[in-house]
N, C-alpha and C positions, 0 to 999 in steps of 0.2 A: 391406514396411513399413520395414524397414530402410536399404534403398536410398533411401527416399522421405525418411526424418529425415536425413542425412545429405547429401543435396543441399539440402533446404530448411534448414539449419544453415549451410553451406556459401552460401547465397545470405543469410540472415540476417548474418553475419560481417561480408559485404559491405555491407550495406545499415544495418549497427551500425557502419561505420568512417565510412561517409559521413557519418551523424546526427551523430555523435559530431566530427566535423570539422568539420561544420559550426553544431555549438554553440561549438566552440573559437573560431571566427572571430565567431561573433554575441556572445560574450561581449567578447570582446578588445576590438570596438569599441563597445558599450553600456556597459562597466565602468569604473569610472575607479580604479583603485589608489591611484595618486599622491594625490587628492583626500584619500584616509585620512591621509596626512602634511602633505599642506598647509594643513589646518582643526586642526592642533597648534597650542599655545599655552604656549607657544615654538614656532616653524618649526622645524624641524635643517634644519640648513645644507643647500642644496640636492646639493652631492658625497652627501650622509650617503644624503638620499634615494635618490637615483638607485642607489648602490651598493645596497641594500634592495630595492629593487625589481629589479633586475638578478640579487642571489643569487635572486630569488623566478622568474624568467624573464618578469614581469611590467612589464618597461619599455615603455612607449608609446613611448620615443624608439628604442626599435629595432625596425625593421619586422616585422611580424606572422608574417608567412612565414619569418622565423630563430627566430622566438619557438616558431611552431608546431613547425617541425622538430626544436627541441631538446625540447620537452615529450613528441612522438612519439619519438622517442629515447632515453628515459629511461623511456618506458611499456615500451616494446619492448625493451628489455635490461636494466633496473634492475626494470620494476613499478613506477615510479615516479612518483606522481601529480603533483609536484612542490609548491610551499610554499603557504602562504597569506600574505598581505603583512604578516602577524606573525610570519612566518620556521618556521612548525609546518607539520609535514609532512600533509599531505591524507590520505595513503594511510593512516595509525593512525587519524586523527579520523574518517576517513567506514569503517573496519573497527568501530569500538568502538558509533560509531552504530547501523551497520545489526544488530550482535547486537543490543542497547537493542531499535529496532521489532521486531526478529524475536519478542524475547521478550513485546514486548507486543501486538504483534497474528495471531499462530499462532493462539492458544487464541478470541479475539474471530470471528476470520474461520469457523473451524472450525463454531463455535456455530449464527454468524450462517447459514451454509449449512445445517445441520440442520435450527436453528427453520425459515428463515422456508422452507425449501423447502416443507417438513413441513406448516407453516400455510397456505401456499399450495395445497395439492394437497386439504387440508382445506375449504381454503371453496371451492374449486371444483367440487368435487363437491356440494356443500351451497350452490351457488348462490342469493341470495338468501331462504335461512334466516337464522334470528336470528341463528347462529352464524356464518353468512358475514356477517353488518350488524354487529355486534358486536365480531367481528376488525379488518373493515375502517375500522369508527370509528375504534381502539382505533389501528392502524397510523396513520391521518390525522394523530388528532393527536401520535403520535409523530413524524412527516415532518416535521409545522411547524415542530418543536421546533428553534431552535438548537444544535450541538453544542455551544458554550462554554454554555449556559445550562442544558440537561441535566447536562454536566460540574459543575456550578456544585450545581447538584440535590441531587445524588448525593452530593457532598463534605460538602453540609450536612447530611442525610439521616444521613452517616456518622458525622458530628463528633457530631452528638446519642442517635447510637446509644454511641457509645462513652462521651457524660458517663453518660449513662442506665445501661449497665451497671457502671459505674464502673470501665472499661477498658480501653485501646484494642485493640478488636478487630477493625480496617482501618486504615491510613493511608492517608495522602492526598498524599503527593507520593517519588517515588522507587522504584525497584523493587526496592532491595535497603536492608537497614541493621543484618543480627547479621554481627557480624563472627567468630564463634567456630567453630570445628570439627567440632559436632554436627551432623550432616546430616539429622536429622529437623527440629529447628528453624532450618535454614536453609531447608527446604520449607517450614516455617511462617510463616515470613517473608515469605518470595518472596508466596504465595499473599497473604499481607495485603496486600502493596503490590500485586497484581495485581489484585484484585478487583472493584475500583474502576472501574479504565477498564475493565475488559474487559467490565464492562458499559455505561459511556457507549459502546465502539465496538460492542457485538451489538447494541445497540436499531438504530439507526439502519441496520445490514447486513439482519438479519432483520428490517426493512422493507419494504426494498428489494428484496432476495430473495423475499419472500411476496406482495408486487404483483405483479410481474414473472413468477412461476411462475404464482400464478394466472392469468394476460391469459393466457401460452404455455396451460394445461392447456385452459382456456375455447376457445380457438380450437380443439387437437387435438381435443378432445373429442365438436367438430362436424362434422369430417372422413366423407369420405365410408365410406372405412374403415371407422372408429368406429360408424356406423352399420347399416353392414353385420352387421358382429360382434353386435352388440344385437338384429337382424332377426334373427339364427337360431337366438336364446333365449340367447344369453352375457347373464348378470348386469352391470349397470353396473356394481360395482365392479370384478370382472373384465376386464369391457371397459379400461375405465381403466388398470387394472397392466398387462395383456398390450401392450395395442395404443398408447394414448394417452399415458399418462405417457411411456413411452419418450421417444417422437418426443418430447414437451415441453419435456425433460431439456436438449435439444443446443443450443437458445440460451441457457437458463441456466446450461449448461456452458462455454460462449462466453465469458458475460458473466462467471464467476468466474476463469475462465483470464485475459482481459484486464484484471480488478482486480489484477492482483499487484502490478504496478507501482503504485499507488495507494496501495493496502496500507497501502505502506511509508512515501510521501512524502505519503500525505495526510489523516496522523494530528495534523497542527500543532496542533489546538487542543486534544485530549489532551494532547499531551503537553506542552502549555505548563501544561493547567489543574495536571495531576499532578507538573510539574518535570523530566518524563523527557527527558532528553537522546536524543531519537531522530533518525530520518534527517530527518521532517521539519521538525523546529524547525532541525537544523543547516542545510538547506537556504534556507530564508528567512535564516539569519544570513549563509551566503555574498552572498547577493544587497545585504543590508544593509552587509557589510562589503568590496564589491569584491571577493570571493574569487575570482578569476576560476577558477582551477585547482580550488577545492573545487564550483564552482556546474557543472562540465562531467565532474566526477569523478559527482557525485549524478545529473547528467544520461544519464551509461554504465551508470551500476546502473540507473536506469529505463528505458534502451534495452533492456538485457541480460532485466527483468523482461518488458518487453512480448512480446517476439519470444519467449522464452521460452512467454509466457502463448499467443501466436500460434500456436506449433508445438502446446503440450498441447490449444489448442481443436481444432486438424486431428485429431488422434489419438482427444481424445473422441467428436467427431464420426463418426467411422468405427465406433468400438466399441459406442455408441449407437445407429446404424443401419447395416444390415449393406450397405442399400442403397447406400452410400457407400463408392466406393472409392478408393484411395491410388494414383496411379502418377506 
């Protein structure tokens, strides 16, 4: 096993230098920087610009392949993500971010795997029972739902909870805001600002999650296996735990491994509705503001999440079935 993560790391590396290369190159020429200074009103004199854009290594007028070299050279011995054409360093603004989503979507993701696996393995077994019709309405029309508009939901829900008790007992935008030294009421805090989204992002996961387990359990479940085991007097539920779920488990385990990356960057309409400065609101603002350096910095954190997500599904997949082996 060991042998096996450490070549597939080692081939990951490689195939995270390419991506990553080759986002440098797709941004450089899709991005315009310059544009940011040229739609001023007043212009700065065009020397002003260019020097601006030069400290930032984002000059169009110098070709791409000095530009690249130097941004690879500043990764590789500084850590250095280099600027945004506001002269701010990448590497602080996309660290401060990705803590922001970490802390807002750990506890949502978590949840979202529990419930909806949980619901899912529920109505499968209870195949078209009220309680399997009833969940899966219940999921339908949460799917429809917009996330800005749940968001939207939830904050109003919250705002009349709070006149009603005559107190705020949730906020609604930011994740943090006592600024004192007592650390039971800075957990009190945290939790009020977290509450909110963590349930606009578990709805829609343990949706997702609870279709999806269910389809997997429904097919295992038919398996010739499966049947076999129930021929020689095993209990369906039995059946199910020993033989079915298992094997069920390894695409849904797939499918959570390969969300990391998402996670993090495709949290934008949370964290617009709630104010939260996370990875993915920063993200769409590079794109909006030319950031060429911050849009290809966000793009290595989600190389780095995928292949990450890639290697843990190989690993669950082995330890979920024995029949899978790693060489």
């Amino acid at each position: 096993m060991l042998k096996y993560i450490i070549k597939r790391i080692g081939n990951y590396i490689i195939m995270l230098f390419v991506a990553v290369s080759m986002t440098y190159f797709l941004a450089s020429a899709f991005m315009d920087p310059r544009s940011n200074y040229m739609s001023r009103n007043p212009r700065p004199p065009m020397a002003s610009i260019n020097r601006s854009l030069d400290m930032a290594n984002i000059n169009d007028q110098t070709p791409v392949i000095i530009r690249y070299g130097r941004w690879l050279k500043g990764i590789v011995t500084r850590w250095d993500w280099g600027l945004s054409p506001d002269q701010s360093p990448v590497g602080p603004a996309i660290a401060s971010r990705i803590a922001a989503s970490l802390q807002l979507v750990t506890l949502a993701t978590i949840l979202a795997i529990i419930f909806g696996v949980s619901i899912g393995v529920y109505t499968a077994i209870r195949q078209y029972k009220w309680q399997d019709r009833v969940l899966n309405s219940i999921a339908t029309f949460f799917l429809v739902i917009p996330a800005a508009v749940m968001g939207l939901m939830v904050v109003l829900i919250a705002i009349n909870f709070n006149n009603l008790i005559g107190t705020r007992a949730f906020y609604v935008t930011g994740l943090h805001s006592y600024q004192g030294n007592n650390p039971v009421l800075w957990v009190l805090d945290y939790l009020q600002h977290l509450i909110l989204p963590t349930i606009v992002m578990t709805i829609p996961g343990t949706v997702s999650y609870h279709l999806t387990q269910r389809t997997y359990l429904l097919d295992t479940m038919n398996a010739d296996y499966v049947r076999t085991a129930r021929a020689k007097g095993l209990p369906l539920n039995i059946a199910i735990r020993r033989h079915a779920l298992r094997t069920s488990l390894i695409p849904t385990a797939v499918d959570v491994a390969f969300s990391i990356a998402g996670v993090f960057t495709g949290a934008v309409i949370t964290e617009n509705v709630f104010a939260i400065n996370g990875l993915g609101m920063y993200f769409t603002q590079t794109i909006a503001q030319n950031d060429i350096n911050g849009a290809v910095a966000v793009a290595a954190f989600g190389g780095v999440c995928t292949l990450t997500g890639a290697l843990l599904a190989d690993i669950f997949s082995a330890w979920l079935d024995p029949r899978i082996r790693l060489s």
